[in-house]
PDB file of N, H, CA, C and O in Angstrom:
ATOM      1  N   UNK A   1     -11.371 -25.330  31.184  1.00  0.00           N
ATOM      2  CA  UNK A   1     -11.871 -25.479  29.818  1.00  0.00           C
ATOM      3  C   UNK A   1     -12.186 -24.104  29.217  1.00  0.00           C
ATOM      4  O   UNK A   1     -11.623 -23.796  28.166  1.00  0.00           O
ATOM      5  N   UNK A   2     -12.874 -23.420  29.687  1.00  0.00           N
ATOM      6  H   UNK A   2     -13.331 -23.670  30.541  1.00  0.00           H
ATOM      7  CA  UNK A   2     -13.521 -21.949  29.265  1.00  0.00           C
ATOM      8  C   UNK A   2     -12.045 -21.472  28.865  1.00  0.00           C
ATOM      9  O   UNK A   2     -11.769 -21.388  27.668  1.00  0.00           O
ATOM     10  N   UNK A   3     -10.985 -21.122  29.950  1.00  0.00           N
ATOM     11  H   UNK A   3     -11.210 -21.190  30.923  1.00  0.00           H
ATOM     12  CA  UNK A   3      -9.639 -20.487  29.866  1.00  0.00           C
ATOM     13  C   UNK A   3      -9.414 -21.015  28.899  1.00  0.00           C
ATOM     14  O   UNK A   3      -9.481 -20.142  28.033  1.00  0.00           O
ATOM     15  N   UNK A   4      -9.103 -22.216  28.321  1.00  0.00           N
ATOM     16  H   UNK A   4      -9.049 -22.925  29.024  1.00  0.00           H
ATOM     17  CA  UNK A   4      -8.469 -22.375  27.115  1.00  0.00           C
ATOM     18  C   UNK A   4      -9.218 -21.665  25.993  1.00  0.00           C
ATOM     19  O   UNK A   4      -8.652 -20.972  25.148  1.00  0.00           O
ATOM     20  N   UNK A   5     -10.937 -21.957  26.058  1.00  0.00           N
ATOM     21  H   UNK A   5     -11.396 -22.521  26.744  1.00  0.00           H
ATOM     22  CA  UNK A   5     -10.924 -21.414  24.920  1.00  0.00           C
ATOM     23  C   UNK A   5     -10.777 -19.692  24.858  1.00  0.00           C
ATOM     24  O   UNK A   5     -10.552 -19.138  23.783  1.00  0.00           O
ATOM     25  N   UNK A   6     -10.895 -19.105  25.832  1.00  0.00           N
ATOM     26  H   UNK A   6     -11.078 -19.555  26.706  1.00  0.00           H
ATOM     27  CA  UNK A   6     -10.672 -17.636  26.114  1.00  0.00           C
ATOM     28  C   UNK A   6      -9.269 -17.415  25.722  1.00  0.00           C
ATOM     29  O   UNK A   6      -9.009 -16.259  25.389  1.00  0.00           O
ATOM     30  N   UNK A   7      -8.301 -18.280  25.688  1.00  0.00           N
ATOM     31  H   UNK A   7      -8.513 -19.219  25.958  1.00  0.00           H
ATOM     32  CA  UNK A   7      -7.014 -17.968  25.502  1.00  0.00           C
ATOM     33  C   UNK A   7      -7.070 -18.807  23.914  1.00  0.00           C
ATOM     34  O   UNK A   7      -6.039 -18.744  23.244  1.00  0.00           O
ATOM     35  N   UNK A   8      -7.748 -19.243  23.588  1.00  0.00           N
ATOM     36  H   UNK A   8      -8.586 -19.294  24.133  1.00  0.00           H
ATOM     37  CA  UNK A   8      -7.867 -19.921  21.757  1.00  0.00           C
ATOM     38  C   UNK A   8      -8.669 -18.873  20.998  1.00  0.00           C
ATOM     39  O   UNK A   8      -8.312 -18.756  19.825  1.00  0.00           O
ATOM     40  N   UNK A   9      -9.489 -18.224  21.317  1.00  0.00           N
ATOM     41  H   UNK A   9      -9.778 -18.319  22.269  1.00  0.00           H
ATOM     42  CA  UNK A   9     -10.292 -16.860  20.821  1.00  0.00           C
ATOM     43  C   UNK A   9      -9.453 -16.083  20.733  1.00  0.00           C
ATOM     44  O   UNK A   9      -9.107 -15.714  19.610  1.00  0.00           O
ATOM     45  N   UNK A  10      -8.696 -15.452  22.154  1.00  0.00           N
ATOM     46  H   UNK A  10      -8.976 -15.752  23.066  1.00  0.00           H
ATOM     47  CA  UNK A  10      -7.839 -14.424  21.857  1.00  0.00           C
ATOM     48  C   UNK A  10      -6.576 -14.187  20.611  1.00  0.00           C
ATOM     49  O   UNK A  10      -6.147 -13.280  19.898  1.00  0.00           O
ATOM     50  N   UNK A  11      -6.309 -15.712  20.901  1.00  0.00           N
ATOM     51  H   UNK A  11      -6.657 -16.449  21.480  1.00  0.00           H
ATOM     52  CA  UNK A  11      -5.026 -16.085  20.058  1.00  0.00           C
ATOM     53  C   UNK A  11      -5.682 -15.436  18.409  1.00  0.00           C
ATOM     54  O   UNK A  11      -5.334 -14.490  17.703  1.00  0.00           O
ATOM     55  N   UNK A  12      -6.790 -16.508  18.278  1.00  0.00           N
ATOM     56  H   UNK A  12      -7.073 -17.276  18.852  1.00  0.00           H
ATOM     57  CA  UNK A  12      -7.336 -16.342  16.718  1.00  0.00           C
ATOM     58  C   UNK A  12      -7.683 -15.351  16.542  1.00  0.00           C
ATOM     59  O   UNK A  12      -7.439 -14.970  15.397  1.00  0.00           O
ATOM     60  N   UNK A  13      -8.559 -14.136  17.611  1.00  0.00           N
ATOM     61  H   UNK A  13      -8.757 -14.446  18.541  1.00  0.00           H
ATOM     62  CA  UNK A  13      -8.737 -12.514  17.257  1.00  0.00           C
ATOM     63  C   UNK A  13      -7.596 -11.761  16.927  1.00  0.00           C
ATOM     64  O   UNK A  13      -7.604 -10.827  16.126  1.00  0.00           O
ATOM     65  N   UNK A  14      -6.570 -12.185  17.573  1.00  0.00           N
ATOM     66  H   UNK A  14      -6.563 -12.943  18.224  1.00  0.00           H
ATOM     67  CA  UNK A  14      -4.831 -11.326  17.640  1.00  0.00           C
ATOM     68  C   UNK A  14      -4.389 -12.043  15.599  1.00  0.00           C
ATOM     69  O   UNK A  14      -3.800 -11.508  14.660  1.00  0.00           O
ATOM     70  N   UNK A  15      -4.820 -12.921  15.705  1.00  0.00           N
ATOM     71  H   UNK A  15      -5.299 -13.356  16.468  1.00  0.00           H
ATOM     72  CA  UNK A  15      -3.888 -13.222  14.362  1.00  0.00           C
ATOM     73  C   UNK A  15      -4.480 -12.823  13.495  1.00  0.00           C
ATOM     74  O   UNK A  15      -3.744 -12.356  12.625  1.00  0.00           O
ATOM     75  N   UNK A  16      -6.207 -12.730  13.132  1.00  0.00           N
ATOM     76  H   UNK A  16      -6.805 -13.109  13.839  1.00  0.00           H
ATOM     77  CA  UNK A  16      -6.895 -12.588  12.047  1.00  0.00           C
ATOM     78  C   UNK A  16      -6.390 -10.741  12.116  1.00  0.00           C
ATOM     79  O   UNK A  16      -5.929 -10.249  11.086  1.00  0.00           O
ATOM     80  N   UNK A  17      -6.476 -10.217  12.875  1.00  0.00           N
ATOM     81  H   UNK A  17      -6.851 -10.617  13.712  1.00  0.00           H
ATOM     82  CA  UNK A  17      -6.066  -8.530  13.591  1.00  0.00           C
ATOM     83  C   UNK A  17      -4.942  -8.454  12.300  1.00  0.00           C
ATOM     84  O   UNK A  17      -4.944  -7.699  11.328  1.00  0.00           O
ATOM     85  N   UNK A  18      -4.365  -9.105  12.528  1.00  0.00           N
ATOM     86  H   UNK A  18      -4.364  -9.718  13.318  1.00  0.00           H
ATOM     87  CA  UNK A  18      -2.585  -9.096  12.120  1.00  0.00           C
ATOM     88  C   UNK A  18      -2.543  -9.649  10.707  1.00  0.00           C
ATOM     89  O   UNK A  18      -1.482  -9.544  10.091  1.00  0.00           O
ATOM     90  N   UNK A  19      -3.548 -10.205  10.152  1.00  0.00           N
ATOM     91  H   UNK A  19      -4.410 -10.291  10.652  1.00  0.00           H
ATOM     92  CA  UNK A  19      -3.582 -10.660   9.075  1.00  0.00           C
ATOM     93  C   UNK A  19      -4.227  -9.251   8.270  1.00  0.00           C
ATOM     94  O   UNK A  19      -3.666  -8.519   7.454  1.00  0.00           O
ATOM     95  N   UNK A  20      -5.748  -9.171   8.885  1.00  0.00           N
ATOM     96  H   UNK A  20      -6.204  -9.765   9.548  1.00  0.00           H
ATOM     97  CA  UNK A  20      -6.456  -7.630   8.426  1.00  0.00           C
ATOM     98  C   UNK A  20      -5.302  -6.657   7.975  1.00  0.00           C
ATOM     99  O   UNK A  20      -4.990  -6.142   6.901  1.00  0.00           O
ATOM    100  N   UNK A  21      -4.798  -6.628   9.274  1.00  0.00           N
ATOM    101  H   UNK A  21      -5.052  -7.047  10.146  1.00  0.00           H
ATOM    102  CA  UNK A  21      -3.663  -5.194   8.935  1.00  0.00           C
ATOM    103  C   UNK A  21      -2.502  -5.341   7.995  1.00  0.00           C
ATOM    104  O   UNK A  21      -1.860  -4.458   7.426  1.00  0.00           O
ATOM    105  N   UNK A  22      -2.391  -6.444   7.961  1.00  0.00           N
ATOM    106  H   UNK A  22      -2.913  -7.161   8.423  1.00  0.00           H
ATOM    107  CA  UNK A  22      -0.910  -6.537   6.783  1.00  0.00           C
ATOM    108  C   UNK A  22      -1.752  -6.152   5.764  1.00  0.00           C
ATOM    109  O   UNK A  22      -1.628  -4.960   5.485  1.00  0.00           O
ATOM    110  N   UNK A  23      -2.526  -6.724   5.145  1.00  0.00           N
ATOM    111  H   UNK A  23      -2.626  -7.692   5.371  1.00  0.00           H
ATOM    112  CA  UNK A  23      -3.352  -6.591   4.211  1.00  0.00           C
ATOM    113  C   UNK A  23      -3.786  -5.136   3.795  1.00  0.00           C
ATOM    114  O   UNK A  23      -3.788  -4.625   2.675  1.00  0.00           O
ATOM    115  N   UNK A  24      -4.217  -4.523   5.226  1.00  0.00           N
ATOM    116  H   UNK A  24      -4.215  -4.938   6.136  1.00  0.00           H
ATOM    117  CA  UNK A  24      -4.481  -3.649   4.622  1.00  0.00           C
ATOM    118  C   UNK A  24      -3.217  -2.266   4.859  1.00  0.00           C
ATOM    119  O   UNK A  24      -3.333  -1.062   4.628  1.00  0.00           O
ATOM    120  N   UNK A  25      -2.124  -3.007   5.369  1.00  0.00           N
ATOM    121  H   UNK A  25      -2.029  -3.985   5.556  1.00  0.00           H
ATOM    122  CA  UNK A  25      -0.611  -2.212   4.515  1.00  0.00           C
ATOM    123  C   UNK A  25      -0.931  -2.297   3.781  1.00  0.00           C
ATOM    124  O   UNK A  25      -1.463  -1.319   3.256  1.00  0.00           O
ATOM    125  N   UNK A  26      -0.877  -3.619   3.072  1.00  0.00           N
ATOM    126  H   UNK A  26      -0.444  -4.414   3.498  1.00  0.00           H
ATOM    127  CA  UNK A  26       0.180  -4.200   1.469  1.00  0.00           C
ATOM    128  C   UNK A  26      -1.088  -2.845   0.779  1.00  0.00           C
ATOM    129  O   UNK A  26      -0.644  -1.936   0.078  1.00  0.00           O
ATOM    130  N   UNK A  27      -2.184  -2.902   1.019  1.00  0.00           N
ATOM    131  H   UNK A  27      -2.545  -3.641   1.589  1.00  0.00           H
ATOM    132  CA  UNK A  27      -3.409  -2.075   0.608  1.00  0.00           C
ATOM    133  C   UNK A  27      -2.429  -0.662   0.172  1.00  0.00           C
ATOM    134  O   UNK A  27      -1.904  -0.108  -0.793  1.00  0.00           O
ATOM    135  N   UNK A  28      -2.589  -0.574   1.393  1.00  0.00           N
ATOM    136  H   UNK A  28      -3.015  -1.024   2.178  1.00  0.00           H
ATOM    137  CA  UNK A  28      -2.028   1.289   1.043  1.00  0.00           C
ATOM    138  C   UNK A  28      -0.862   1.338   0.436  1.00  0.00           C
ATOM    139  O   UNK A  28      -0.763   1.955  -0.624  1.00  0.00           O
ATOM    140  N   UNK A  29       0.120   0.755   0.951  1.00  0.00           N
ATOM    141  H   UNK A  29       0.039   0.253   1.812  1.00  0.00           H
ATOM    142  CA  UNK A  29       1.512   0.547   0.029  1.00  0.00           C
ATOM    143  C   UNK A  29       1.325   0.944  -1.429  1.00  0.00           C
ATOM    144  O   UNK A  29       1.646   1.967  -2.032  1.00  0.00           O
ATOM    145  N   UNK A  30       0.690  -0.209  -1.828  1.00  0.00           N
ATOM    146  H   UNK A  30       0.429  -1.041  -1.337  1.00  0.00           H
ATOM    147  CA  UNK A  30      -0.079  -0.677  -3.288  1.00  0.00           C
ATOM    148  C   UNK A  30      -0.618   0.770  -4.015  1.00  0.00           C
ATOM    149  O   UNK A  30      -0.265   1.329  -5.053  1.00  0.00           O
ATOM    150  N   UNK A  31      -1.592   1.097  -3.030  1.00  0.00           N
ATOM    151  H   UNK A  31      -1.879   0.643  -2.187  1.00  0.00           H
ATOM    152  CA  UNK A  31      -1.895   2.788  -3.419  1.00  0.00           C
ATOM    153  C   UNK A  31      -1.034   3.777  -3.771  1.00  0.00           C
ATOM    154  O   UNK A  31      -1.108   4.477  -4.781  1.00  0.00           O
ATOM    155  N   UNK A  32       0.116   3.833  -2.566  1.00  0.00           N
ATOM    156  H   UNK A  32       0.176   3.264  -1.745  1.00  0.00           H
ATOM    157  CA  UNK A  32       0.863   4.788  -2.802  1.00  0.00           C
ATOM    158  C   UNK A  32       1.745   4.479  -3.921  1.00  0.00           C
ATOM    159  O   UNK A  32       2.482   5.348  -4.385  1.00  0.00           O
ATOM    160  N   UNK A  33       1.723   3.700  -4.221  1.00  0.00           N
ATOM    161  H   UNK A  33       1.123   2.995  -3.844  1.00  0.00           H
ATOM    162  CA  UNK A  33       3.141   2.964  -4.973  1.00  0.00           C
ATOM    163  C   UNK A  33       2.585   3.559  -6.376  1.00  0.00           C
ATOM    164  O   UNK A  33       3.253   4.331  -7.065  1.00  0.00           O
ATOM    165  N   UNK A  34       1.338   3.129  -6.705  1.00  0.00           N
ATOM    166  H   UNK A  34       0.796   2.502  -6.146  1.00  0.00           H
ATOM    167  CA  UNK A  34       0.443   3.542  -8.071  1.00  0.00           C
ATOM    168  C   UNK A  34       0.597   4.988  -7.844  1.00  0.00           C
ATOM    169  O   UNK A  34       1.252   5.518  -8.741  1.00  0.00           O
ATOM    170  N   UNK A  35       0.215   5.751  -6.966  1.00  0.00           N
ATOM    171  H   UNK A  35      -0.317   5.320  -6.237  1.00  0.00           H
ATOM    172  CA  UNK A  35       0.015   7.189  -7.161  1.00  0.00           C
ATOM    173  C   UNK A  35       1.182   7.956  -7.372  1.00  0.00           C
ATOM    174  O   UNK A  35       1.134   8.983  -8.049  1.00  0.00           O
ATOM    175  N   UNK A  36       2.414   7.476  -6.759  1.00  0.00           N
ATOM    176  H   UNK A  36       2.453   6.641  -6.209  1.00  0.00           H
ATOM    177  CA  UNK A  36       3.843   7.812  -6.930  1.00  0.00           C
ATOM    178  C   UNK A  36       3.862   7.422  -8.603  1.00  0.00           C
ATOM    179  O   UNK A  36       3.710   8.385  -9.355  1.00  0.00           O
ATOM    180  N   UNK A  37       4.004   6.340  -9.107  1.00  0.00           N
ATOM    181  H   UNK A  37       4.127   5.558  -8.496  1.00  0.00           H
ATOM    182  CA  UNK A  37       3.932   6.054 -10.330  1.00  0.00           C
ATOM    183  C   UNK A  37       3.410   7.018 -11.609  1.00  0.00           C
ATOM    184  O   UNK A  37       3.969   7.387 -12.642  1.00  0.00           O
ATOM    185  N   UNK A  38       1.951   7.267 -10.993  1.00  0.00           N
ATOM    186  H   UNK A  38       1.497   6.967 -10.154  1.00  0.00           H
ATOM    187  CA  UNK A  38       1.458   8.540 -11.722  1.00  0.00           C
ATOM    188  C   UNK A  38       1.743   9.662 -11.474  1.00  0.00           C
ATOM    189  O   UNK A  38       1.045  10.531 -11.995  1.00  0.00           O
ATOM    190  N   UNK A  39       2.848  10.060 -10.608  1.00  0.00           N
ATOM    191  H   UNK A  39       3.415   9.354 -10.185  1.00  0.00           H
ATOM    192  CA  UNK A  39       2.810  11.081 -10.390  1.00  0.00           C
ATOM    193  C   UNK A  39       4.349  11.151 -11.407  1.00  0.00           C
ATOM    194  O   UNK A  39       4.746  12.095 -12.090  1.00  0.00           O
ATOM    195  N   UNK A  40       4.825  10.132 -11.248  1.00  0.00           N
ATOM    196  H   UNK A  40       4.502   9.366 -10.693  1.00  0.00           H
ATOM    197  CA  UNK A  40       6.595  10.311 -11.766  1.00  0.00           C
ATOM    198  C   UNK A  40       6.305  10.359 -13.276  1.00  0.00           C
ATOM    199  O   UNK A  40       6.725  11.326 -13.912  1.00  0.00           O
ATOM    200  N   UNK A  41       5.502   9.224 -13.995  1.00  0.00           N
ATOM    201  H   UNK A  41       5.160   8.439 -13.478  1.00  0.00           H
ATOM    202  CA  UNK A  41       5.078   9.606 -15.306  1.00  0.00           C
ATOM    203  C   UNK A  41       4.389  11.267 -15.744  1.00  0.00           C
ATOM    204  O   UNK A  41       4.574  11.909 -16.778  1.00  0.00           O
ATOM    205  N   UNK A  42       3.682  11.569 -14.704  1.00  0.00           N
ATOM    206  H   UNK A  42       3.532  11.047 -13.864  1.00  0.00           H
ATOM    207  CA  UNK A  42       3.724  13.054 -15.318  1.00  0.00           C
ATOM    208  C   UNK A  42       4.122  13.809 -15.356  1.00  0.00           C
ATOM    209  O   UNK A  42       3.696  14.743 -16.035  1.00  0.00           O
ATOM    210  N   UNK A  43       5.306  13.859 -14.561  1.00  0.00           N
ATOM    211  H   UNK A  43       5.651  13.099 -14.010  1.00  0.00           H
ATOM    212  CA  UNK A  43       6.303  14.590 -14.703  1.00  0.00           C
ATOM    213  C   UNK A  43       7.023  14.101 -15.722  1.00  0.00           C
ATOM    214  O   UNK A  43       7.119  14.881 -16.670  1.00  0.00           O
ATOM    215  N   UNK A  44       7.663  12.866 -15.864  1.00  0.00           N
ATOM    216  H   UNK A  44       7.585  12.232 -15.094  1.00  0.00           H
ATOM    217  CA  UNK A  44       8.051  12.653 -17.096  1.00  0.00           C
ATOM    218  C   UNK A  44       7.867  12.817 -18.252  1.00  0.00           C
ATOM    219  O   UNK A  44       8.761  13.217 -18.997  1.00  0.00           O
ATOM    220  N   UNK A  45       6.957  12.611 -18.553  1.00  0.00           N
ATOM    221  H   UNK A  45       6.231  12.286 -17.947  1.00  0.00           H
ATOM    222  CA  UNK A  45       6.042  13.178 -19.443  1.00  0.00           C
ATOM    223  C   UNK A  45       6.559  15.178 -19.694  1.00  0.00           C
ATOM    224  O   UNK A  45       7.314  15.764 -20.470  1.00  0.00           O
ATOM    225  N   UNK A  46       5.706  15.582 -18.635  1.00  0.00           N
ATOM    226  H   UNK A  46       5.093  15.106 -18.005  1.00  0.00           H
ATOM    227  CA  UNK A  46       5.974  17.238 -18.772  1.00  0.00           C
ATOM    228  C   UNK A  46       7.681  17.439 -19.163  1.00  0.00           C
ATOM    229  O   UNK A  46       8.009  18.189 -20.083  1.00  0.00           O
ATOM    230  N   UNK A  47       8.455  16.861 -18.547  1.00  0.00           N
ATOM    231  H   UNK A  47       8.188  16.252 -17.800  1.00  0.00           H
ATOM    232  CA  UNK A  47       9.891  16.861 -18.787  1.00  0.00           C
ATOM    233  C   UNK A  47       9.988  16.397 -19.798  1.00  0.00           C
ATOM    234  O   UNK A  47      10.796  17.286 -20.067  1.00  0.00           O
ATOM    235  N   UNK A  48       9.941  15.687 -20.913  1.00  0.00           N
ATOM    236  H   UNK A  48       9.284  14.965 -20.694  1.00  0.00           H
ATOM    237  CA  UNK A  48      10.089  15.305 -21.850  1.00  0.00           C
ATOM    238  C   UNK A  48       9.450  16.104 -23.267  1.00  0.00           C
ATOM    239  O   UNK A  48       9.912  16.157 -24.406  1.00  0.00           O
ATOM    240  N   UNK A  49       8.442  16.576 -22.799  1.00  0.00           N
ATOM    241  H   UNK A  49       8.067  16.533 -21.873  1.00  0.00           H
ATOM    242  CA  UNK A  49       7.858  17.914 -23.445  1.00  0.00           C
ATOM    243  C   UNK A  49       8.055  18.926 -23.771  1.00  0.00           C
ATOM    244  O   UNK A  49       7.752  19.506 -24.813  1.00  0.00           O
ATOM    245  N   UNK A  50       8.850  19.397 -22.474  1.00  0.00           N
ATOM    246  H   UNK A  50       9.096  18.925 -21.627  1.00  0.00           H
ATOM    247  CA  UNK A  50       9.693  20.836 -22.335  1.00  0.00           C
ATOM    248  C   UNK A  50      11.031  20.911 -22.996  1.00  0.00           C
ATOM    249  O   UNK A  50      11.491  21.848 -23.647  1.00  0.00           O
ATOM    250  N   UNK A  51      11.597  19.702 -22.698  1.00  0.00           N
ATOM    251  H   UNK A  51      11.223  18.941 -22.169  1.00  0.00           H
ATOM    252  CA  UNK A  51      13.018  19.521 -23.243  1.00  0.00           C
ATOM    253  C   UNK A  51      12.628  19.761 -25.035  1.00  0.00           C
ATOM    254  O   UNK A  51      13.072  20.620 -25.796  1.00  0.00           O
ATOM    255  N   UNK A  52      11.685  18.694 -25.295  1.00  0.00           N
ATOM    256  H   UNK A  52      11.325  17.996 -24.676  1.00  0.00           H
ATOM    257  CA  UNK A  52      11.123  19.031 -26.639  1.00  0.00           C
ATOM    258  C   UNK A  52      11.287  20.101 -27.684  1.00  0.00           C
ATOM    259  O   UNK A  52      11.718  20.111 -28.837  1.00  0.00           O
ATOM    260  N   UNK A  53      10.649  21.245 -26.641  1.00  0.00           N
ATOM    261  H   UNK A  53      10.298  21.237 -25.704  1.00  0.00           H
ATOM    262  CA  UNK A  53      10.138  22.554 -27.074  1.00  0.00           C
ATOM    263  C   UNK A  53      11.576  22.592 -27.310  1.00  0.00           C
ATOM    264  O   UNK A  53      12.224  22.258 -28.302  1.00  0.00           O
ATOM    265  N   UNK A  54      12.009  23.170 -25.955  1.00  0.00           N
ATOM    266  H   UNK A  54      11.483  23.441 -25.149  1.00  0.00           H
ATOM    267  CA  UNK A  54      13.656  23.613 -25.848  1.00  0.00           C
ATOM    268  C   UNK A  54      14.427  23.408 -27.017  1.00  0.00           C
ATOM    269  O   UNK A  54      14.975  24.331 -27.621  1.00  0.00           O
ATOM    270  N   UNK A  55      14.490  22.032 -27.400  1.00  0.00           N
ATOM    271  H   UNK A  55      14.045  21.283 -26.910  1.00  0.00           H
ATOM    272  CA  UNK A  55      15.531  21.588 -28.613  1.00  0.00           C
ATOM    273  C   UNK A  55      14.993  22.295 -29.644  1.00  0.00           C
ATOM    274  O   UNK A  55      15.847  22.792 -30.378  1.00  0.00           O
ATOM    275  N   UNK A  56      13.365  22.596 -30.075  1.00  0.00           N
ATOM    276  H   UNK A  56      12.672  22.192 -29.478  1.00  0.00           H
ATOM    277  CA  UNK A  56      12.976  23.195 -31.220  1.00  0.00           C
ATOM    278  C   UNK A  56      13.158  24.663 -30.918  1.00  0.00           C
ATOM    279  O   UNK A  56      12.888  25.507 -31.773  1.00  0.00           O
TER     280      UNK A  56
END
């Protein structure tokens, strides 16, 4: 009886583990994904500025 539940704990510690951590991928992903974002708009931005000048 105990073994099972020692082996039903483990199971549910291993999955909630695995749930935490996707999560807290999708987390950082999510981060990086935004910060890449801001980073490409400001450059875009600056590039679009310069070209600006340039043409004037």
């Amino acid at each position: 009886m105990l073994n099972l539940v020692m082996k039903w704990n483990k199971c549910f510690i291993s999955s909630f583990v695995c749930k935490v951590s996707k999560f807290y991928i999708f987390q950082k992903v999510l981060f990086l994904l935004r910060y890449l974002f801001i980073v490409i708009d400001c450059c875009f931005l600056f590039l679009l500025q310069t070209s600006h000048w340039s043409n004037c």
